[in-house]
Residue, then its C-alpha position, 0 to 999 in steps of 0.5 A: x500500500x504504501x508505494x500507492x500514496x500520493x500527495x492531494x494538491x489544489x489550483x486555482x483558476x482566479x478570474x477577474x475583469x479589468x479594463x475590459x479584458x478577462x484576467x486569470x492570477x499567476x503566481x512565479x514560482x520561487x522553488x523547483x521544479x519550474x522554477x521562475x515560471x508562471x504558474x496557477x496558485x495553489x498548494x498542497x492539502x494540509x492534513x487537518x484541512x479539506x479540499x475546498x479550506x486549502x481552496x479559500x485559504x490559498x484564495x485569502x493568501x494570494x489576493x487578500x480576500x475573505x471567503x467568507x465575505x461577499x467580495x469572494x465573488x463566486x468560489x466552485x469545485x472544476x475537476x481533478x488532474x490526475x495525470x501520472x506524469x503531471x509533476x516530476x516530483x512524483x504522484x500528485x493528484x490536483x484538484x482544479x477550483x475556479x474563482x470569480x472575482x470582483x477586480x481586485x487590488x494587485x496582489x501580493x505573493x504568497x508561499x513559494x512565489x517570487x511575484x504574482x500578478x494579473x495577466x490578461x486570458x488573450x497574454x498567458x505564457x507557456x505555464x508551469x505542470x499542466x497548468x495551461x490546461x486547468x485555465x483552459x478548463x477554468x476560462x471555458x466554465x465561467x464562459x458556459x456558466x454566465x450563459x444560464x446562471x447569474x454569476x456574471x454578478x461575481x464580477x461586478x462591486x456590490x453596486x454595478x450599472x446594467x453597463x457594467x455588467x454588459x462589459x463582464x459578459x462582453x470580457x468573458x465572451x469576447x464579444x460585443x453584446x446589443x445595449x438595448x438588447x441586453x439591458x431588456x433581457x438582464x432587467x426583465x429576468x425575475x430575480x436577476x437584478x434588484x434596483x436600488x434608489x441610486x443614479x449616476x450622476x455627472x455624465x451627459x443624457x438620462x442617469x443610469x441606475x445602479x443594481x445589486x445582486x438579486x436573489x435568483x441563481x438561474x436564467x430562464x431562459x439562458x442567454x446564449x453565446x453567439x457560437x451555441x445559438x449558431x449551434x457551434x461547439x465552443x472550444x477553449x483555448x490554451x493562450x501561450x505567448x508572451x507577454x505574459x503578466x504585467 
């Protein structure tokens, strides 16, 4: 038995949105192997811990979030990787989390990292272990996710505009989505958005107003990318060229 064991890793695919653009946390790594390459945050599961604590505790330690607060956005189980030959260091079995995230600060490496930052989906370099494929995993699920859920909302503040939230489904799908279209679907979906008292004010024609997060989880019906509703597949992509991180 005992030549059967094997370590129990977690990683995350940590997405934001910034200026527009879907962005994933990378972390340097500052100890073998892979040593100064980019790679997904993660860790190895403690003995008192299970998966989803390692999960919110590497979260809090990399972006100085707190998993029991709102600002954690939106924090789920992906998949296990499971490849033999995944780490040179022997038979580790990583379990993939994906993380929806209001932008946040820059952040602040923790563990074995050298420097973290926030790296746009399109600029990924080459990363560590099989990691490329983990974010390919990650950015593909928050793509299908946002067509009949309403997590988009993970990536807005507490107070967003129906604009906003057009720019998160916008980032993410890497697309352009009709104003006045999406602004009819997000607002007449019972449960999407709820409305506060509050205008924008200081722009030029009618204020806009400002919405929170309303009580439903599902859509119906779901708002579907342009490739599903052409009846195409969608496949993820595994970004690997420089510039990498910022």
């Amino acid at each position: 038995m005992r030549g059967n064991l094997f370590a129990v890793a977690v990683n995350l695919v940590v997405l934001t949105v910034r200026s527009d653009r879907l962005h994933v946390l990378l972390i340097e790594r500052g100890e073998p192997p892979f040593l100064g390459h980019w790679a997904l945050p993660g860790g190895f599961v403690r003995p008192e811990e299970d998966l989803v604590h390692t999960a919110s505790r590497r979260l809090d330690e990399e972006t100085g979030t707190d998993t029991g607060n709102a600002v954690c956005g939106h924090l789920e189980q992906l998949a296990s990787y499971a490849a033999p030959d995944r780490d040179p260091r022997g038979r580790v079995l990583s379990v993939g989390y994906l993380a929806l995230l209001p932008d946040m600060p820059e952040p602040t490496p923790g563990g074995g990292a050298t420097a973290s930052a926030w790296c746009a989906v399109d600029d990924v370099p080459q990363l560590a272990f099989d990691h490329q494929r983990i974010l390919a995993d990650g950015v593909e699920r928050a793509k299908s996710k946002l067509e009949y859920t309403t997590l988009a909302v993970s990536f807005c503040p507490d107070e967003f505009t129906v604009t906003d939230l057009r720019r998160v489904y916008e980032a993410v799908w890497e697309t352009s989505l009709d104003p006045r279209n999406f602004q009819r679907k997000v607002t007449s979906t019972d449960g999407f958005l709820v409305p506060t008292t509050t205008l924008v004010t200081g722009g030029r024609g009618r204020p806009p107003r400002l919405f929170r997060r309303g009580p439903a989880t599902a859509l119906h019906p779901p708002m579907l990318r342009e490739s599903h509703r052409a009846g195409n597949r969608p496949t993820a992509q595994n970004a690997a060229s420089p510039p990498g991180p910022a």
